[in-house]
Structures are given as C-alpha cells and as structure tokens.
C-alpha positions in Angstrom: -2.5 -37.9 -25.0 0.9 -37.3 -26.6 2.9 -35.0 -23.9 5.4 -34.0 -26.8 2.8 -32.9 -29.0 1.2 -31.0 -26.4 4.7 -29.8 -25.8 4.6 -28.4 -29.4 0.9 -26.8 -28.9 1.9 -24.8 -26.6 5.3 -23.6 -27.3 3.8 -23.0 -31.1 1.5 -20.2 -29.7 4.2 -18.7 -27.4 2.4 -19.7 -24.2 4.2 -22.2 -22.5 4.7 -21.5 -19.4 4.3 -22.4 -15.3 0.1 -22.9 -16.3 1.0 -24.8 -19.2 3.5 -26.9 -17.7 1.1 -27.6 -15.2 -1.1 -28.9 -17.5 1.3 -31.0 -19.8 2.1 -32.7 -16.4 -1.9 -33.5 -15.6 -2.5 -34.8 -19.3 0.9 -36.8 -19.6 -0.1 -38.5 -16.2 -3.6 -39.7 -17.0 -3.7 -41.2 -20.8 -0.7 -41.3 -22.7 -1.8 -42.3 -26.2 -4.7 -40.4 -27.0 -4.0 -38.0 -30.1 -5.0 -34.1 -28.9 -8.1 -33.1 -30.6 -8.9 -29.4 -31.8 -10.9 -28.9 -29.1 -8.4 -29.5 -26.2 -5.7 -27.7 -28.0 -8.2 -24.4 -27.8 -9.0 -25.5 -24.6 -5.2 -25.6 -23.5 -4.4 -22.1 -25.1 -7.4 -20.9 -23.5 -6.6 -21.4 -20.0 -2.6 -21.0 -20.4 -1.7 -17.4 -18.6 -0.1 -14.9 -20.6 1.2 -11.2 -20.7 0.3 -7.9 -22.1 2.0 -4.8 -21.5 0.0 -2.6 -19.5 -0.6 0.5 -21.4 -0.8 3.5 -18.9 0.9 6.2 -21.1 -0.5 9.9 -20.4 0.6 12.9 -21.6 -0.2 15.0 -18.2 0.6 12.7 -15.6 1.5 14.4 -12.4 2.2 14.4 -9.1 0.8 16.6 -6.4 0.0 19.2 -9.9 3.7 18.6 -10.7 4.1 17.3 -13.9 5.7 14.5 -15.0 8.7 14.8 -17.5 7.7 11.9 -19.9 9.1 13.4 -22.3 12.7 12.2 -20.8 13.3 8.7 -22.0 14.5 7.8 -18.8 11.4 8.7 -16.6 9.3 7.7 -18.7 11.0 4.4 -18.4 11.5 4.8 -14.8 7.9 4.9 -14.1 7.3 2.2 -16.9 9.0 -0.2 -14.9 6.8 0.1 -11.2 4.0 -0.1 -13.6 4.7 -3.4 -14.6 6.5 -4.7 -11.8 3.2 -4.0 -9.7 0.5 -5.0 -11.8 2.1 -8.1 -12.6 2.7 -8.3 -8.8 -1.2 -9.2 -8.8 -1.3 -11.0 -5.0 -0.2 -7.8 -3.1 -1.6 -5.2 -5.0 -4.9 -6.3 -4.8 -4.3 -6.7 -0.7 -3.5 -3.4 -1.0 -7.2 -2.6 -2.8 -8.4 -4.5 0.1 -7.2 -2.7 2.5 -7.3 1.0 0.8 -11.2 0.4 0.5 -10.1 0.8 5.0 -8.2 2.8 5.2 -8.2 5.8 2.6 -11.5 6.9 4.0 -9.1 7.3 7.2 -6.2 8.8 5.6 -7.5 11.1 3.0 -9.8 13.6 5.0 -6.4 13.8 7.6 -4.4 15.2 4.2 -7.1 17.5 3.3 -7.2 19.2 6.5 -3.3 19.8 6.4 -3.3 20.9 3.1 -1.4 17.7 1.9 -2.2 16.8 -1.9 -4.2 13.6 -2.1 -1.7 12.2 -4.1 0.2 11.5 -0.7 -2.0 8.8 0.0 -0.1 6.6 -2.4 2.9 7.3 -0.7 1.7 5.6 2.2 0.8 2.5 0.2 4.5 2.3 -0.8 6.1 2.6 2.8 3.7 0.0 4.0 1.1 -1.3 1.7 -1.2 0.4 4.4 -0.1 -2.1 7.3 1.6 -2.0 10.4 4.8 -3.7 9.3 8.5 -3.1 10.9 11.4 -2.3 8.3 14.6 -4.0 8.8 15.9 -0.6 9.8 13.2 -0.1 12.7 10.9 2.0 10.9 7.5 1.4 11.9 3.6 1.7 11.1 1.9 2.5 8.0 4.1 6.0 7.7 7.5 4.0 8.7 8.4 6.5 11.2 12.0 6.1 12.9 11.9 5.5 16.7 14.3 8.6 17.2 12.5 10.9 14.4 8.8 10.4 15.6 8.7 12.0 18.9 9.7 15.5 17.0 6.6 15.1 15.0 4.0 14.7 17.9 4.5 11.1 18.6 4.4 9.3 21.6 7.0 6.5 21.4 7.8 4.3 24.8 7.7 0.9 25.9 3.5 0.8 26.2 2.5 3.1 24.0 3.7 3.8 20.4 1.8 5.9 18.1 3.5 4.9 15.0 1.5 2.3 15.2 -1.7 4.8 15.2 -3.2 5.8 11.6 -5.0 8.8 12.4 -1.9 10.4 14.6 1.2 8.9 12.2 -1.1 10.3 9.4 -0.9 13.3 11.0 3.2 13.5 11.9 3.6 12.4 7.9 1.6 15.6 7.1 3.6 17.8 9.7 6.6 16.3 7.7 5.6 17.0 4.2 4.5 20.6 4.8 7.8 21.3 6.3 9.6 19.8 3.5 7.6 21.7 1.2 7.7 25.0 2.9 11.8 24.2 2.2 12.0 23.3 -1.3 9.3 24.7 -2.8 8.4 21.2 -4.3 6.0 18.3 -3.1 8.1 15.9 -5.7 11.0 16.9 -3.9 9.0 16.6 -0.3 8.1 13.4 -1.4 11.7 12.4 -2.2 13.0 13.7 0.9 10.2 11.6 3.0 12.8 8.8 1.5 16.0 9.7 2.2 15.5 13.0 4.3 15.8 16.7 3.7 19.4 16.9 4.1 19.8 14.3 1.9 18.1 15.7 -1.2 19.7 19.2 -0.3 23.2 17.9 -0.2 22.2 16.3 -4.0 20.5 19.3 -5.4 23.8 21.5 -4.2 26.2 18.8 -5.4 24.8 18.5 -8.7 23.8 21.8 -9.5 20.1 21.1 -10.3 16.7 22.3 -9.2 14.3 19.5 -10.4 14.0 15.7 -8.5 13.9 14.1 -12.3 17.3 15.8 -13.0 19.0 14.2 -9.7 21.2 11.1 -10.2 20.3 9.7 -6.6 20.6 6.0 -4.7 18.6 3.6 -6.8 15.4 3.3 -3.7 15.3 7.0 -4.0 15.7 7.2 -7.9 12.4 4.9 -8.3 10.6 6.0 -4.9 8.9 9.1 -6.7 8.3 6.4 -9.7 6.7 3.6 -7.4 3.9 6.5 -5.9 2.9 7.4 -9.5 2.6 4.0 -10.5 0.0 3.4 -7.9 -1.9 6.1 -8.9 -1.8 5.2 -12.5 -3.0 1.6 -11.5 -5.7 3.1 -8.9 -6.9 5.5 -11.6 -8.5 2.5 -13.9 -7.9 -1.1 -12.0 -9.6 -2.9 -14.8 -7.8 -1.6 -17.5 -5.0 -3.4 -15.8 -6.8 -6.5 -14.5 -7.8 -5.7 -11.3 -11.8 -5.9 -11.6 -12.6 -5.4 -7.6 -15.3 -6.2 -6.3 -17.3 -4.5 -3.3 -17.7 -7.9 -1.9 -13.3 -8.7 -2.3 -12.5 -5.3 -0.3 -12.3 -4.7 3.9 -14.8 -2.4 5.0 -14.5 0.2 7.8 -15.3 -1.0 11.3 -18.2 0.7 12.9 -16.4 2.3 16.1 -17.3 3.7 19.5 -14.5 5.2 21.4 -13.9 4.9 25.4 -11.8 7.9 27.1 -8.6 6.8 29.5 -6.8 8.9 31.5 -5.6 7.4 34.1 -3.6 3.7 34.9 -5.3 0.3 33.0 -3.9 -2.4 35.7 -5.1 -4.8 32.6 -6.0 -4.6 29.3 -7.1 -7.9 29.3 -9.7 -7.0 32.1 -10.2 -3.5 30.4 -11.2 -5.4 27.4 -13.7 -8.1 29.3 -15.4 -5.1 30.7 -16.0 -3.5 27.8 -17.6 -7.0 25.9 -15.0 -7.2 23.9 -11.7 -9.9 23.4 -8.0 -8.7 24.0 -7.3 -9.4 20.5 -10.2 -7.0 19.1 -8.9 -4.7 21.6 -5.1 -5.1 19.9 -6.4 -5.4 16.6 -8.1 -1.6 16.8 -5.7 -0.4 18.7 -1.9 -1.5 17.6 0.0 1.2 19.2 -0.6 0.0 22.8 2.2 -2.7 23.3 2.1 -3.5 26.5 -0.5 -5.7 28.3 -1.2 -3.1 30.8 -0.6 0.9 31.0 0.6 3.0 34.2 0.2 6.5 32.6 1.2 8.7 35.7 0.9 11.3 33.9 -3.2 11.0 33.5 -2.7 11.6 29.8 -5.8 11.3 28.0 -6.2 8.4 25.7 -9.2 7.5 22.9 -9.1 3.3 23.1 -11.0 2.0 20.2 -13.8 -0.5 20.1 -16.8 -1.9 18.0 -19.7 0.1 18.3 -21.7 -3.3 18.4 -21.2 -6.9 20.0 -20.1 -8.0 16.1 -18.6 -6.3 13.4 -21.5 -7.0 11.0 -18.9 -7.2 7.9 -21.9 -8.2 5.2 -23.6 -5.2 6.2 -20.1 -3.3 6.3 -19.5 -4.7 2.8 -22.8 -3.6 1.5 -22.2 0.3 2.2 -18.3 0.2 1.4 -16.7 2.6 -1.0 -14.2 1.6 -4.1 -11.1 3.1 -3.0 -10.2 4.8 -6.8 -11.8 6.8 -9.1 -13.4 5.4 -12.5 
C-alpha cells in the first residue's frame, strides 16, 4: 500500500494524528505497492481518534446554590478550560469514577451530617483524585491536610498514627474547616477558595482589591482555576456519557464489606495483630493507611477502630454486582 497516499487520506479529512500515524507505520511496513481501496480508506478514518468540543454550557450552573457568573467572558472561559483539560485527560478521570463509586458512599453522608453542601465532594476529587497521595509541599491524604494545620482540626498526627490518612476522620476535619470558613465569609465559593490558599489569604485579596465576590478576585493562577476545576467535575459527573465516559458497574471499585476490631491499648505487632485476626499485613495497611508504623505503643489507652474484611475474601463480583454509579443521570 502507498504510505504517501495514505499520508494524503488522512491529512485530507483532518485526522491525522498519533492513531493515524500509528497506522501509516503498520501498512507502510507490511506491503508497499498495493493501491488503498475505498474500503480501507473508511476503515482508516474510522478508527483514527479525533476531537469534539465537549458541550457542557448551562445557564444555572452553581456551586454549593451559588451561582456561576457565566455571563463574564472570562469565567465562563475559566471553567471552559478544566472542562476540556479533564475530559480529554480520559486515563485519570475515569480512575477517579473508579474510585468515586468507593468512596463517595463514604464521603457524602460525613458532608450531610455537618451541613457541608454535596458539592464539596468534588473538591476532594481535585486535592487528591480520592487517594492517599503526598503533595510536594507535605500535604497529605485525600483532604491534603498540612502536618502543622491538622492537629487543630481533630487530627492525630505522630510518628504511628496519622489520621490524614483516615477518610472518614480527614472527611470530617475538611468539614470542621469549611463551616468555619463559611461562618467568616458568608460564602461557600469563597470557603472553597480559602480551603486553597487559606482564610487569610482570600481576606487579605478581598480587602486589597476592594471586592466582595471570589469571581471578581484577580488571585495566583492555582487559586484563580481551583473554584473552576471543582465545577468542572461536577459538570462531567452530572452526564459522563455525554462526554465519553460510558462506565460501567463492572469498570468501577466497590465498597469493601467491613467488620471493625476495637484497640485500646499497645499492638507489640501489627504483623501478629493482623495473623490473628485471618488477615495479611497488607490488607491490614491497605484498610487502614493512617497507621504508619509496624507496631503501636499507645500509652495513652486511646481507643482505636482497626479495619478489616468482614469475610476471609473480599467477594469483589458480588461487591460489583450491588455497587452504586457514583453521579446522577
């Protein structure tokens, strides 16, 4: 086949790309003077990759029941651009419907109960794509918690336990956090903004500059498109398929059936701990991240909940069976 003339196939219909380069390369390497017939050039267009702009335009987006001023060329742009840099960040944002379908069921009834808007779930999803990851600044868990700012919001931060690392209680500290920074500004956009670069921080900029509203501040460019980046998840969770993502019950994580065992005293060995209770030392770490060292002295007796399966095996086909799509159609 003539690689030229598939050359001029491709870049004809506007498609040439890394797929169709890929695929000049395959036909140029196996028969070289074969003409291209009709019916591999519709094949070729039909398996090149190509872009549409997602269209996600809504008149009454919001935020917490704060609307959105779309109306401002600039936000609307602003959001624009998270849109399309995440759905056409396909690999993690589906990982991220993976592990929503988790952990949302966690995180969502621990908002309700602190009278945190749902919408704060997204927020999560941008400080950690709902994983216990470790900013270069030190921030850690799924609510990026500073070593020196968590213990003032009910966390227990030391050298064996750290409960950043724990979803249900770092849920909770983000929630202590948000309701004070609303109770201050009157605004869960400008909590929101303030979870990125503090309450001082947005105070000093809404003095400076004279303004009221978070879409009027000219701020640092991570805390001009944080706000922007939380909406855009909730524009793509709102209808996945309308921008490609058609998940499956069988592609997402389902919630591990749990039984919990009460410590409150020394564990010489987690290891041991573990082998006593039938399970490994890595399910034991796996359920439980925020105990980080191998053993725990606790002279304090301070009660702990240690997580484990509630059976032998996790049963994840029967998990996957009775899992709920983390988004609303």
């Amino acid at each position: 086949m003539n690689t030229q003339l598939v050359k001029n196939v491709l870049a004809g219909t506007g498609l040439l790309s890394i797929g169709a380069a890929a695929a000049v390369f395959f036909i140029s390497s196996t028969d070289k003077t074969k003409a291209v017939t009709p019916q591999e050039k519709s094949a070729l267009v039909s398996v090149t990759p190509y872009m549409h702009a997602p269209q996600w335009y809504s008149h009454d987006l919001d935020l917490a029941g704060e609307t959105v001023p779309l109306n401002d060329f600039e936000v609307m742009e602003r959001v624009d651009r998270e849109v399309v840099s995440n759905v056409f960040r396909a690999g993690p944002t589906l990982m991220i419907f993976k592990r929503a379908a988790r952990w949302f069921p966690v995180i969502e009834p621990i908002l309700k109960e602190n009278n945190v808007p749902d919408d704060f779930k997204y927020l999560c999803i941008i400080e950690s794509e709902l994983a216990n990851v470790v900013s270069p600044a030190g921030a850690s868990g799924f609510w990026q918690f500073m070593k020196a700012t968590a213990p003032a919001y009910g966390l227990e931060v030391n050298e064996e336990v750290d409960e950043r690392y724990h979803v249900e209680r770092s849920t909770q500290a983000a929630c202590k956090y948000l309701n004070e920074a609303y109770r201050k500004f009157g605004s869960w956009t400008l909590a929101a903004a303030s979870y990125n670069m503090g309450m001082g921080g947005v105070n000093a900029k809404l003095t400076e500059q004279q303004q009221q509203n978070y879409y009027d501040l000219y701020l640092n460019s991570e805390t001009h498109r944080y706000v922007a980046r939380i909406l855009a998840f909730k524009i793509i969770f709102s209808n996945p398929e309308k921008f490609g993502f058609n998940v499956r019950n069988a592609d997402l994580y389902p919630q591990v059936a749990l039984r919990e065992v009460e410590v409150n005293g020394p564990v010489p060995s987690w290891v041991d701990f573990a082998k006593s209770n039938g399970v490994s030392y890595k399910i034991l770490k796996e359920l439980n991240p925020w105990l980080r060292k191998a053993s725990l002295t606790n002279s304090k007796r301070k009660s702990y909940k240690i997580k484990l399966p509630a059976e032998s095996s996790f049963g994840y086909q029967d998990a996957v069976k009775n899992i709920r799509m983390p988004y609303a159609h």
